[in-house]
C-alpha positions as CSV (number, residue, x, y, z in Angstrom):
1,X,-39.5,-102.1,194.1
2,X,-40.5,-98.8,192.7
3,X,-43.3,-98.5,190.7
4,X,-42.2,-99.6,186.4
5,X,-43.9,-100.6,183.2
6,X,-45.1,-104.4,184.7
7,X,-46.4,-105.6,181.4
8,X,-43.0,-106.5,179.5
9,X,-42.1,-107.8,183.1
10,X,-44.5,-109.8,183.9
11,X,-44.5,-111.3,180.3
12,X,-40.8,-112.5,180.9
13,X,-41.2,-114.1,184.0
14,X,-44.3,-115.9,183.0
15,X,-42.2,-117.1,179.8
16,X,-39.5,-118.5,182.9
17,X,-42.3,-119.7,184.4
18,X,-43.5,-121.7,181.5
19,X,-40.2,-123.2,180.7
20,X,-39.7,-124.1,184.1
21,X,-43.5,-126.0,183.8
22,X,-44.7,-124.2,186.7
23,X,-48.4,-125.4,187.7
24,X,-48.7,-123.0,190.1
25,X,-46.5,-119.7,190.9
26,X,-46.2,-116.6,193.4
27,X,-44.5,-113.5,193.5
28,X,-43.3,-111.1,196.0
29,X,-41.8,-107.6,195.5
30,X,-40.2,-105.8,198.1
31,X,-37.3,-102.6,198.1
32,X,-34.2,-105.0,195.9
33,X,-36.3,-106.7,193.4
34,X,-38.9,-110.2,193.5
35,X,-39.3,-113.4,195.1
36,X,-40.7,-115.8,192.7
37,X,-41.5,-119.4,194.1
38,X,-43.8,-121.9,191.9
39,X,-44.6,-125.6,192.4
40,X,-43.1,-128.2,190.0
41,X,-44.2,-131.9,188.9
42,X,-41.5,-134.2,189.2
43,X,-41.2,-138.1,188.7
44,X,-41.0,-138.4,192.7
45,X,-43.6,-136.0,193.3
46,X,-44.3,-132.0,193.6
47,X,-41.4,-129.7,194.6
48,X,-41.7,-126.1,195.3
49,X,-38.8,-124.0,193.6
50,X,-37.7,-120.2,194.8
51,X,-35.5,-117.5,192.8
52,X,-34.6,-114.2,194.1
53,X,-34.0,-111.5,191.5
54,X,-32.3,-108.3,191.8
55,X,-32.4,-105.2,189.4
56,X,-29.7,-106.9,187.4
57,X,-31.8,-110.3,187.0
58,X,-35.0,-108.6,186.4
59,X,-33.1,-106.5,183.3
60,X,-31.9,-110.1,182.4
61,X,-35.2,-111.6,182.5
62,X,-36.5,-108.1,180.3
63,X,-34.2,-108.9,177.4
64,X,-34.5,-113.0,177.8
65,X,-38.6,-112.2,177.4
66,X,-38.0,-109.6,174.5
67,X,-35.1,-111.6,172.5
68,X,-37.6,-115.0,172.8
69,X,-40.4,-112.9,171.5
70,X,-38.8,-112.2,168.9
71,X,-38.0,-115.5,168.0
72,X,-41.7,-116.3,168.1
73,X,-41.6,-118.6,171.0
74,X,-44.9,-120.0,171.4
75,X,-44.8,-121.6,175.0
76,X,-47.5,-122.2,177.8
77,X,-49.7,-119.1,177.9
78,X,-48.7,-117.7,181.3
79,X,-46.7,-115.4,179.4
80,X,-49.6,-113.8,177.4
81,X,-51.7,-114.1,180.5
82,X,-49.2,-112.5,182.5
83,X,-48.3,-109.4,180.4
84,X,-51.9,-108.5,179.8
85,X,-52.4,-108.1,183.7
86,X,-49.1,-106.0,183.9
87,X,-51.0,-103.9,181.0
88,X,-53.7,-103.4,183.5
89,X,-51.9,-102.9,186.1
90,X,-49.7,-100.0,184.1
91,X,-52.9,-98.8,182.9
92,X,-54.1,-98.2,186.6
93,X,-50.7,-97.1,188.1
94,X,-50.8,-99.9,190.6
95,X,-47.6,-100.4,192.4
96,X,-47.3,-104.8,193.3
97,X,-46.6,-106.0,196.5
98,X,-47.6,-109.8,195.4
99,X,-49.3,-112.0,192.1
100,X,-50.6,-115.5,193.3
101,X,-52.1,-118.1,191.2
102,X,-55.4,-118.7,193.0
103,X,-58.4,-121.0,191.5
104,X,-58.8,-120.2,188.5
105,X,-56.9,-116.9,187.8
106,X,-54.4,-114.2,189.7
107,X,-55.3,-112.3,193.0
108,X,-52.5,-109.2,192.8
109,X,-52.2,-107.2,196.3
110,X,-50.6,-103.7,195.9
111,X,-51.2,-99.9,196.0
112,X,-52.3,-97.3,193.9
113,X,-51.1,-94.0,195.4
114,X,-51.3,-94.2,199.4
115,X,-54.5,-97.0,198.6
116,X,-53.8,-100.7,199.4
117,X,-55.7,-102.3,196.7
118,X,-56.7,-106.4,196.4
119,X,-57.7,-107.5,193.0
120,X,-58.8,-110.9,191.5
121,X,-58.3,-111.9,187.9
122,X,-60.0,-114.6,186.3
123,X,-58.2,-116.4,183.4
124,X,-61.4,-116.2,181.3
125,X,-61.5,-112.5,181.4
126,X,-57.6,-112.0,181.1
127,X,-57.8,-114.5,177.7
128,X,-60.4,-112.0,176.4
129,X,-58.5,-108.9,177.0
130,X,-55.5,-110.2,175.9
131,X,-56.9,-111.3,172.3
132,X,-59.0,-107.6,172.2
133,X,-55.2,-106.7,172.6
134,X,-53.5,-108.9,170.0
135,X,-56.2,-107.6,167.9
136,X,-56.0,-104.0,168.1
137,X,-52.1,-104.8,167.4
138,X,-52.2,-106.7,164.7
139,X,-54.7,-103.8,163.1
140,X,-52.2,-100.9,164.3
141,X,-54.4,-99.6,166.9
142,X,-52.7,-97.1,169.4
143,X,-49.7,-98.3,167.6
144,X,-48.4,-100.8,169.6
145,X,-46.0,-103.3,168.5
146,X,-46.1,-107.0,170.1
């Protein structure tokens, strides 16, 4: 998957995620698009679900994410947490191989230039970027909309 803006991604799927009351998620990227796979609580137990998505599902899952956005949806906070690592990760150029939900936070394995680079994420420190963010929107910094 060639390198892209990962924020508005990554936002999406965690929104799909959250609907789909994911406790705990991976995902994989390779040349045709990503392999997502999360764990699920059901009456009978846990159960691990997998989707495959192409180019044309990942420009789905772009204008799902955008469209309920817009509509204010207010779900689990994957979605926040997500799109403020793709921010980081589009900040730094990084190119994903794989996200996993590890302890508390997100280990991403990937590549910046010909580098292969392993970063951990703690949710504490991605809650505080992300409201530094909603705050410098809000106030029109950089001028970035939602």
């Amino acid at each position: 998957m060639a390198t892209e803006p990962y924020a508005q991604l990554l936002r999406a799927l965690g929104q799909y995620l959250d609907q789909q009351q994911a406790i705990i998620a991976s995902i994989e990227t390779d040349e045709s698009g990503l392999c997502v796979r999360w764990i699920i609580v059901t009456d009978e137990g846990t159960r691990e679900e997998l989707s495959t998505l192409d180019a044309f599902d990942l420009d789905v899952l772009r204008w799902r994410g955008r469209l309920i956005r817009d509509l204010a949806w207010s779900g689990g906070e994957r979605a926040e947490l997500l799109r403020t690592l793709g921010q980081d990760l589009d900040h730094d150029g990084m190119r994903i191989h794989a996200i996993s939900e590890e302890g508390d936070g997100f280990v991403v394995e990937g590549a910046t230039g010909q580098q292969t680079v392993r970063r951990a994420y703690s949710l504490a420190d991605l809650r505080l970027r992300s409201a530094e963010r909603r705050a410098s929107r809000s106030s029109g910094v950089n001028g970035e909309a939602r």
